[in-house]
N, C-alpha and C positions, 0 to 999 in steps of 0.2 A: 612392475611398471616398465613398458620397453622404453628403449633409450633414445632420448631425444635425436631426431634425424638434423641433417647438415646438409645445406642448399650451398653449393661455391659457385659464385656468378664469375669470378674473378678470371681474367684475361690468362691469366698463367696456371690456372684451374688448382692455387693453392693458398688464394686467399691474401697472399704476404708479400705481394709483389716484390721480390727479390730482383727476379729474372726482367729483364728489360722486354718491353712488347715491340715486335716488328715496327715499320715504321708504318703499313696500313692497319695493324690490327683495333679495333676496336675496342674501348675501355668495355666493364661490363661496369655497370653505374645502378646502386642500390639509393633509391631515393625512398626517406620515411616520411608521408602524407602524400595525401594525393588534393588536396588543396588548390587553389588557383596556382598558389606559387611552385607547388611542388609540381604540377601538370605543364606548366611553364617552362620548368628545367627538364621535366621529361622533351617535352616537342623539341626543346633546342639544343637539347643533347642526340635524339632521336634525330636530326636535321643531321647534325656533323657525322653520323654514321655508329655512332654508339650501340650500344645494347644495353635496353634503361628498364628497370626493375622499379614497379612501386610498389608498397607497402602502405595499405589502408585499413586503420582501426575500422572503420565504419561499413556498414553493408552500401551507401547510397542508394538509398530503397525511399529518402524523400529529400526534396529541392532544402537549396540550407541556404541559409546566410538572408541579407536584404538586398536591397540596393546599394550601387556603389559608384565613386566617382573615377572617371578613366582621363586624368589627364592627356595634355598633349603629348609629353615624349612619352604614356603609355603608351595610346593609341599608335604612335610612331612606329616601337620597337615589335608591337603585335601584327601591325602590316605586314614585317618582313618577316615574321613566323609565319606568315602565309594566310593571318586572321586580321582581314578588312573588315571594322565594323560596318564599313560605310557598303560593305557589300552583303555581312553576312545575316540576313534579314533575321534567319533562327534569336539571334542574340537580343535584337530590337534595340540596337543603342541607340540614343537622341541625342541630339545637341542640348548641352548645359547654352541657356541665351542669354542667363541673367539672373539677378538675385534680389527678389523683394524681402527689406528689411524693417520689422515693425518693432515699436515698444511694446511691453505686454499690455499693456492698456489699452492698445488702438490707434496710438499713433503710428503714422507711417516716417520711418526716420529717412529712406531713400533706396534708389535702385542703383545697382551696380548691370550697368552695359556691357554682358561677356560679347552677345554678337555683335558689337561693333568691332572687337578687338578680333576676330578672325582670320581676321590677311597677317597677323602678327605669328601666328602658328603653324609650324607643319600641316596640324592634327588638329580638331577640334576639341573645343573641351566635351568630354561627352559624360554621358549617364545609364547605366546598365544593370539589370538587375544582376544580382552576385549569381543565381543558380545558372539562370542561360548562359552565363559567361565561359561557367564551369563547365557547362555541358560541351559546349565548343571546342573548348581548350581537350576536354576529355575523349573526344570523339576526333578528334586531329591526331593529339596521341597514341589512339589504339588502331587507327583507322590502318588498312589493309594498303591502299594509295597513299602516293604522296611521299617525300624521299626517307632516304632509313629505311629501318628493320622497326614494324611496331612493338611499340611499347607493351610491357606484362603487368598488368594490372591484380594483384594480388588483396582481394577486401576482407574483410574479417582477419585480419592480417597485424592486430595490433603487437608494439614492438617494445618490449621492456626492458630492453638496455642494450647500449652499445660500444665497441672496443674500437676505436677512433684509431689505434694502432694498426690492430688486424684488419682495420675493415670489414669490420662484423657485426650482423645488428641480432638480437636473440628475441624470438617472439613469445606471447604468450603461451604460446604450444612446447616451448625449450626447443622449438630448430633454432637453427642458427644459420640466418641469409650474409654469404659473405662477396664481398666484390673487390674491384679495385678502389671504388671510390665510392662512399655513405656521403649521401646529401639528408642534412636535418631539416625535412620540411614540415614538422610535425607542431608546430604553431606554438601559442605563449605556455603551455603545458611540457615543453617539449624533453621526450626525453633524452634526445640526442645533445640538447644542451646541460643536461645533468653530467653527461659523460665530461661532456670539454671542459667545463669549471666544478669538475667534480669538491663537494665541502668547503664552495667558495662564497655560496651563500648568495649566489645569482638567481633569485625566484622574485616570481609576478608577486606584485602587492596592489591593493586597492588605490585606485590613485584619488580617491574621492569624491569622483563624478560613478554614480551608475547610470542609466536609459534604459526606459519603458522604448521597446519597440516594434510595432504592427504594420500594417502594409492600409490601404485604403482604394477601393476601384478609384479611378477619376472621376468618373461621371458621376457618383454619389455627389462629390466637393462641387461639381458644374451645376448641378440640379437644387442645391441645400442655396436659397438666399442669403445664408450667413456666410457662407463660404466661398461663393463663387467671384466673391469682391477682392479676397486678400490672395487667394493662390495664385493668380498672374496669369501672366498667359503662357502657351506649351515650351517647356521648356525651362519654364522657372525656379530657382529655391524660392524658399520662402523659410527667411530665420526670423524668430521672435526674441528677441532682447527680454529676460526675464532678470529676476534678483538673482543677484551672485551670479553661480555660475548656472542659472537654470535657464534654459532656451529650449526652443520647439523649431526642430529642425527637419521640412516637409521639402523633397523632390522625387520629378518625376521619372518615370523607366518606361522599360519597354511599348517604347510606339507610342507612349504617355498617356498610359492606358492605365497605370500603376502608380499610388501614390506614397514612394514609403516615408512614415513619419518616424519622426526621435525624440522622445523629449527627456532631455538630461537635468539632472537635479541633484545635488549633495548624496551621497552614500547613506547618509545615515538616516535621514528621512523613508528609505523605502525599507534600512533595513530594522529603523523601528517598528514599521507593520508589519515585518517579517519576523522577528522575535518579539515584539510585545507581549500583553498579557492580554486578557480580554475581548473586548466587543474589535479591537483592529485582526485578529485572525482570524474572525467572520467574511472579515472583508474580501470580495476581489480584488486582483491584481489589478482591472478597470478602474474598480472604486477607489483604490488608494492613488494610482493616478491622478486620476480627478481632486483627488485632497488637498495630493501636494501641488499641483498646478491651478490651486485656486486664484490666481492672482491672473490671471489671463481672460482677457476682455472673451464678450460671449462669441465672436465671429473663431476664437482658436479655441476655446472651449470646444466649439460642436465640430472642430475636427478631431480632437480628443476622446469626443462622443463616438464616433464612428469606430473608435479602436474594435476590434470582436472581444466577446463578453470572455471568452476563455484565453486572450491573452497571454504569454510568457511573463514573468517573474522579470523583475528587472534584472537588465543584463551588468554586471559590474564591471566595471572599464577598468583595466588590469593598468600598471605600468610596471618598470623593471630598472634597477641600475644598468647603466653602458657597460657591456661586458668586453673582456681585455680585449681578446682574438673572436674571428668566426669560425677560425679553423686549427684543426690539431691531426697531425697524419694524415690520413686519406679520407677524413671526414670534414665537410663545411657546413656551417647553417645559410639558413634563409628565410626572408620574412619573420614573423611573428618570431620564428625562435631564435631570431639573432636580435632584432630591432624591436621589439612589441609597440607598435602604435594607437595612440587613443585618434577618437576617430572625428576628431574636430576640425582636420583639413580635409581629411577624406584621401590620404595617399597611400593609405598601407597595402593594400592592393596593388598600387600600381609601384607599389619601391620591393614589392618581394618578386612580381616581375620583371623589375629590374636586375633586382638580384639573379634569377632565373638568366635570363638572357647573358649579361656577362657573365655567370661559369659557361653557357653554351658559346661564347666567345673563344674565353681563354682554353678552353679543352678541344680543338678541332681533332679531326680524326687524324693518329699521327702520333697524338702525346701520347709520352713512353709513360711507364706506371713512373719511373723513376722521374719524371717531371710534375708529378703531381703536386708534392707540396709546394713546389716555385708556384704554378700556375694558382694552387688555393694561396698562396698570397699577393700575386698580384691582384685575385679577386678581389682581396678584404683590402687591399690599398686603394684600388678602382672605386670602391661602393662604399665603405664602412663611413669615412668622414660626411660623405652628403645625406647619407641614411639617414646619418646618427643626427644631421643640422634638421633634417625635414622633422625631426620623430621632436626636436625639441619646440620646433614650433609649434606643431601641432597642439605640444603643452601651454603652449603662449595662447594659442588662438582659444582655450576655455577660458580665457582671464576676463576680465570686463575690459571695457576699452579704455578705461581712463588706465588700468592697470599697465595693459599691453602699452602704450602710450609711456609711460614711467620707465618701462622696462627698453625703449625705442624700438617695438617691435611694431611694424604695419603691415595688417597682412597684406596689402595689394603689391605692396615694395618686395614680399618676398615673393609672390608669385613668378612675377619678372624672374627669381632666382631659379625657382623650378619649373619651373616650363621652357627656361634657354636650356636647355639640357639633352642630351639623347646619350641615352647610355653603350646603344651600338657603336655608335661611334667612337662614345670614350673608350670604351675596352676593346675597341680593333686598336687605338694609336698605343694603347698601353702593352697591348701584346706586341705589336709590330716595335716599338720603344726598347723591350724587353727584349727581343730577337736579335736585334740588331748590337745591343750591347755587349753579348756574345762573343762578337769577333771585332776585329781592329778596322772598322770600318772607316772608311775616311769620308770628309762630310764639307759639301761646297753648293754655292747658291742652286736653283732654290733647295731649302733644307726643309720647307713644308712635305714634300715628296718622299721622303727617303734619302739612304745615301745612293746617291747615284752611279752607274757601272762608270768603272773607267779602271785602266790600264793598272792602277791601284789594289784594286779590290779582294778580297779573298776570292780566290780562284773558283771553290768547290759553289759559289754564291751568284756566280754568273751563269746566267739560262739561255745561252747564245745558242744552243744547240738542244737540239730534241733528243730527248732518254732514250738511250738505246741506238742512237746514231752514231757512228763514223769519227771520233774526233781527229782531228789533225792538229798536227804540232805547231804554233803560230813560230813564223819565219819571216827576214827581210832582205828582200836585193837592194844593197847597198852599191850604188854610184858616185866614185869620189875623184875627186881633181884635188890634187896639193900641187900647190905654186909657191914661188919666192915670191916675196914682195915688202912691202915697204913697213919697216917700224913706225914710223915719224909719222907712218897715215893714220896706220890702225889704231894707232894709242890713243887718239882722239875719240875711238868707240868705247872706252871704258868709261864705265860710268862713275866711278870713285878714283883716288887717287890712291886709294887700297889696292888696287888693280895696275901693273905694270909687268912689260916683258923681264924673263929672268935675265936673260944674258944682254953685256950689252951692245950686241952689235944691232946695224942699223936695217941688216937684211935680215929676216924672220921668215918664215913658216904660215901656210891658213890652207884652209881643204874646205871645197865643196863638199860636203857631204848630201848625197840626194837616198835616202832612206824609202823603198815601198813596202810598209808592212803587210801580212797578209796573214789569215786564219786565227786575226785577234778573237777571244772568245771574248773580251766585251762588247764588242759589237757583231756578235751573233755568227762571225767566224767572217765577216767583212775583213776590211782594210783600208790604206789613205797614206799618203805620197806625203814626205815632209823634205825641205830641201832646204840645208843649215848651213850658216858660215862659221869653221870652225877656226878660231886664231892658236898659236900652238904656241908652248913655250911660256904660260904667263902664269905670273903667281899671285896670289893672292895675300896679303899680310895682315895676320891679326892683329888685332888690339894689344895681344900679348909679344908681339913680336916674331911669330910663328907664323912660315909662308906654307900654304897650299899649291901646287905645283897642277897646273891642268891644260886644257883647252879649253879659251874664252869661247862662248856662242855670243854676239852680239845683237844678232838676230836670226830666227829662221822664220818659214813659212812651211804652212798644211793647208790641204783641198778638204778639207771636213770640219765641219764648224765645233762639233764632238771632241775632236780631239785639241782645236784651239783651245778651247774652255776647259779643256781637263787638265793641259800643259800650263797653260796661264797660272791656275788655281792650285796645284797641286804641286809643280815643280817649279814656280815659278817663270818659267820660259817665255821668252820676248818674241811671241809668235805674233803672225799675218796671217789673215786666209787670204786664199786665193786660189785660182785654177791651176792645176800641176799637170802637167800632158806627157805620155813618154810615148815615145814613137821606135820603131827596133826595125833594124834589116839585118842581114846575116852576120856584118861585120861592125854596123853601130849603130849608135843609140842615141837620142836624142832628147830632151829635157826643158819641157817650154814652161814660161810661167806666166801668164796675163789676170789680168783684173779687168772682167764684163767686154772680154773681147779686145782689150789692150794689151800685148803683147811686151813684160818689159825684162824679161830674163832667157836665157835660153844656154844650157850646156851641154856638149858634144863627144862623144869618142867614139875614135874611127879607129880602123886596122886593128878589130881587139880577137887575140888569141888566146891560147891556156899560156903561152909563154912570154915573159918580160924581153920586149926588144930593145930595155934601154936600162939603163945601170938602178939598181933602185934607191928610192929615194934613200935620203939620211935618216936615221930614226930620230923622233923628238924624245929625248930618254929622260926620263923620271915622272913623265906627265902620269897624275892619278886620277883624272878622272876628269870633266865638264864641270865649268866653274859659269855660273847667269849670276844674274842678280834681278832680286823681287822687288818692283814697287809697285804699291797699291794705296793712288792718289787718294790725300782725305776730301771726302766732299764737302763741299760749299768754302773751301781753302785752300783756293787755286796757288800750286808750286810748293803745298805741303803734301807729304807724305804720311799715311796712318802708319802704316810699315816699310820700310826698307832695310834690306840684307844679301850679304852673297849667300850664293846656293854652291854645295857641292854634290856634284852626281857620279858617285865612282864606276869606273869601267867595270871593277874586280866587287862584286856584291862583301865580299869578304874586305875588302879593306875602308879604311875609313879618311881622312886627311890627314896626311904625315906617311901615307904607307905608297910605297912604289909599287906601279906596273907597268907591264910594257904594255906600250900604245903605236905597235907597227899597226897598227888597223887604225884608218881612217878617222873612227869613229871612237877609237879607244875600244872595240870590241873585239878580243880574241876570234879569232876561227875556230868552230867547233873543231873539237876532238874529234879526229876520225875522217874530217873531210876531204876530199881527194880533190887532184888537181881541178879539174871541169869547173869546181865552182867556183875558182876564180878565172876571171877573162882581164888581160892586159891589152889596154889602147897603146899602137904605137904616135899616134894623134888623138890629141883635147886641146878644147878651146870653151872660153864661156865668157859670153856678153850680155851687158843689161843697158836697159835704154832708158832713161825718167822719162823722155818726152814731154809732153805739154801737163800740166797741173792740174786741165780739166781732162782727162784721160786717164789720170793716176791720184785723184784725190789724195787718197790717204794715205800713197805710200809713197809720195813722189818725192820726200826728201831720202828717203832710205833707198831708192831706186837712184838717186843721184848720185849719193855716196857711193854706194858701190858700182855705178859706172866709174868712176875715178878711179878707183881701187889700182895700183901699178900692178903689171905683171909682168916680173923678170923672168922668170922662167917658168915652164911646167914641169915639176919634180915626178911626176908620177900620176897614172889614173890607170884608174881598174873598177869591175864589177862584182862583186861576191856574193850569193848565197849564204848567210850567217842563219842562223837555229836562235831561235827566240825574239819575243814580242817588243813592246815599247815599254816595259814596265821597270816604270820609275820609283820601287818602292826606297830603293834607299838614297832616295835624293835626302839631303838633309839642309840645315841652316848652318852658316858658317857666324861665329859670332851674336 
């Protein structure tokens, strides 16, 4: 006997994914069944760039299955596969319009209005036959066009067990098909689910109900007087309310032209004529039919009638306990072999394509082999609980209605449940959810969106620049005026009484700082002008008795509404927008600030050289760092607070409050290491003036613009311009107390 040969599909062409995959290389993806749902995870794996392998017991050599129901977020999630029913005629889906519901006697109990509910849905409710469906989905898969690499269709291909470890599935033949990742789509038989709960005792069992079920042309039921009364009009169910759980469950398909019936009835009644003794194994499958649905008035009888004489055996409607996981190593299920549904709401079709769809979510082209188990379990977080709620309804909905009732189940109240639903979307937020948890993202209004760039953010996660471009090292010219001036004024800007100058004389320290950033990579290698008042000298006193030593900011202002909102939210900072203007001549420079063409701030240095023409200033020594404070009024509780707190923002990323730096820089920011004289410039003249003006010219800054016209100034200690190396990032702002 030669030795069984070995297929490796797998990315790292060893099967064991060890080795991590490039960040474009494509998984190689062995899926077992080629099924609706299994053809499903081919096309949207086949979408993300994959290379998808299937494996079919079957030759497809004839049409299978019946008619089936295509929900709205089926239909939904199958548009963006690239399969419009609404376009694709091959398939012939209809609109499901509505549901005529009878007693088995004749009475009509009522109709249920799907098409008036339509403007409620994405998608309509539709009806399709299961083989066209399959052929579509099949023929999208293999197809030569259309994005990806086509899918490998492999038939007579049946597969007898699988190593959920290795990622290895072993065929009838003893090959052995190995990949990165085994998808189980091989339905309620499944032997890919024998592997995952291997001697757990997870097997289909009879759940009670079995179905006689045959197809019927339309026009026969149009044509028959008995018939043409109860089926409705195009587009209709029609269920028959029988004893117990027996019903006759007739709609239409393709172009409704097809009429497939059901009629479900107890287990044991059919499988009495199926083992009996005597004159019942004479019988047809037709005839026994007809026995057990004696109780149905003659207008559903003579759709009964119509079944063909040679007939299928009745179909026994499986169920299965909930099994723990769907997944174990590089192998998930799907459909039938993760969920088995009976088919009394008619979703199992469209929930194994759900399944299908999110794994082609959570695996875009990208994931490394070594991502794989995270991503099969965001799967079975994403799908397993809704699966698992639709598959027990479905058990509700065989009940009688006084039952379902007892039990407070109504089917119309669940629909509402499943039909809000689109499963694309869930497992984009849950991937994107996933991603993001990754890194120390920081996260501010709106939080629907994402976390949003800003000066915060992990660096490597900002796309401000194109792969393979130029990056430049974000830098800021900093413009600064420090003057003397008055304690007795400025104390009045604190906003606690936590806050006071350290020493105590009554002349004090404060610096213009005028800040233009440039080559921020959160904002795509842009910039924006911020112009701060900083108070020098003042300390902050805990609750413990422990003072922080900084530079107050009482307020600054920015020309970009970006970086208001990032500063607000993030460092808490007592920022204004506003226009920020710099104007430059050989010798100086200029600094205007208006609001919508009001001009109410403006600062100056003239005579600036590489050399200090005047003594330099005093150093403020022990300051650590920029001390704001955050509030963030509570609404509808004017003069309350949700939160308030001081901030401390250290110069020295290494220290924290209680640790000294020197703060000869304006700003509390050292000059790079290494920089040479040029980049700083000395004014032998500054000056800076602010005007309130009129109230209707300065809305909403015009008391902040008044204060700081008052502002004393005794002298000017110093001004200069610098070149510093690095951006505006505020990560280790912290809360004080």
């Amino acid at each position: 006997m030669a030795p069984a040969s070995t297929t490796d599909y797998s990315a790292n062409g060893n099967g064991n994914g060890v080795s991590a995959a490039p960040a474009a290389t494509p998984l190689k993806v062995v899926i077992v069944g080629a099924g609706i749902g299994g053809l499903t995870a081919a096309l949207a794996l086949r979408q993300q760039g994959h290379d998808v392998t299937l494996l079919e017991s079957s030759k497809f050599s004839n049409e299978i299955g019946a008619a089936i129901n295509v929900p709205p977020y089926c239909g939904a999630v199958l548009k963006r596969l690239g399969l419009d029913l609404d376009k694709e005629k091959s398939v012939g889906a209809i609109e499901c319009t509505g549901c005529n519901i009878w007693g088995a006697s004749g009475q009509k109990f009522h109709f249920l209005d799907y098409h008036a509910e339509r403007g409620r849905w994405q998608q309509l409710r539709r009806l399709v036959h299961r083989a066209h469906l399959h052929t579509a989905l099949r023929e999208k898969a293999l197809a030569p066009e259309g994005p990806g690499k086509p899918c490998t269709l492999r038939t007579s291909s049946k597969v007898v067990s699988v190593d959920p470890e290795q990622g290895e599935a072993v065929l009838e033949s003893g090959e052995k098909v190995s990949g990165d990742l085994i998808i189980g789509a091989d339905g309620v038989h499944s032997q890919c689910r024998k592997a995952l709960v291997r001697g757990q005792g997870y097997v289909p069992f009879d759940s009670g109900i079995s179905a006689f079920r045959f197809l019927i042309p339309m026009q026969e039921l149009r044509d028959d007087p008995l018939t043409k009364d109860v089926i409705g009009e195009p587009g209709n169910l029609l269920v028959v309310m029988g004893t117990g759980c027996k019903r006759l469950v007739c709609y239409p398909c393709y172009n409704n032209t097809i009429m497939n019936c059901i009629y479900l009835h107890p287990s044991t009644e059919s499988r009495a004529y199926a083992e009996g003794p005597g004159l019942k194994e004479e019988m047809t499958v037709k005839q026994q039919m007809l026995q057990i649905a004696s109780e149905l008035a003659p207008p559903f009888r003579a759709i009964l009638e119509k079944a063909p004489d040679d007939m299928p055996k009745a179909w026994v409607l499986l169920d299965m306990p909930t099994l723990p996981t769907w997944v174990n190593g590089k192998m998930a299920l799907l459909g039938d072999a993760a969920h088995p549904f009976l088919p009394h709401r008619g979703e199992g079709a469209a929930q194994a394509i759900d399944d299908a769809v999110s794994l082609g979510i959570f695996l875009p082209l990208g994931t490394s082999v070594e991502d794989i188990p995270e991503r099969l379990a965001l799967y079975e977080r994403s799908r397993k609980e809704r699966a698992e709620r639709i598959q027990e309804a479905s058990r509700l909905n065989s009940l009688p209605v006084a039952e379902q009732r007892k039990k407070g189940f109504n089917p119309r109240e669940f629909d509402d449940y499943s039909f809000s639903h689109d499963q694309w979307h869930k497992s984009t937020r849950a991937l994107r959810e996933a991603q993001w948890a990754k890194l120390p993202y920081r996260w501010r209004q709106p939080l629907g969106f994402g976390p949003a760039p800003g000066p915060c953010q992990p660096r490597h996660q900002l796309h401000g620049r194109k792969e393979g471009s130029r990056v430049s090292q974000p830098y800021r010219v900093v413009h600064s005026i420090r003057f003397a001036t008055s304690k007795t004024f400025l104390q009045n800007l604190f906003p606690t009484p936590s806050f006071s100058f350290a020493a105590p004389d009554t002349v004090v320290q404060a610096s213009w700082v005028c800040s233009s950033f440039r080559d921020l990579p959160w904002l795509g290698g842009a910039g924006y002008d911020r112009v701060a008042l900083h108070l020098h000298g003042v300390q902050y006193t805990r609750a413990n008795g422990e003072s922080v030593l900084g530079a107050f900011v009482p307020v600054q202002f920015e020309n970009l509404a970006d970086a208001v909102v990032t500063g607000r939210d993030e460092r808490g900072a007592p920022t204004y927008g506003c226009d920020i203007e710099r104007s430059d001549t050989p010798d100086s420079k200029t600094i205007t600030l208006s609001w919508r063409g009001a001009v109410f701030g403006q600062l100056r240095w003239a005579g600036l050289s590489e050399r200090a023409t005047a003594v330099p200033a005093p150093k403020i020594d022990r300051e650590q760092g920029l001390l704001m404070y955050r509030y963030v009024p509570a609404i509808g509780k004017p003069g309350k607070a949700d939160v308030e707190y001081a901030v401390f923002d250290p110069y020295d990323a290494s220290l924290g409050p209680g640790k000294e730096a020197d703060s000869g820089h304006a700003n509390g920011t050292l000059k790079p290491s290494g920089a040479t004289d040029p980049d700083s410039l000395y004014a032998s003249q500054a000056s800076f003036q602010f005007t309130a003006g009129e109230w209707q010219s300065l809305p909403t800054m015009h008391l902040v613009a008044k204060t700081l016209q008052d502002i004393p100034i005794y002298d000017i200690l110093e001004a200069k311009v610098e070149t510093v190396e690095g951006g505006d990032d505020f990560t280790h702002a912290q809360r004080i107390d």
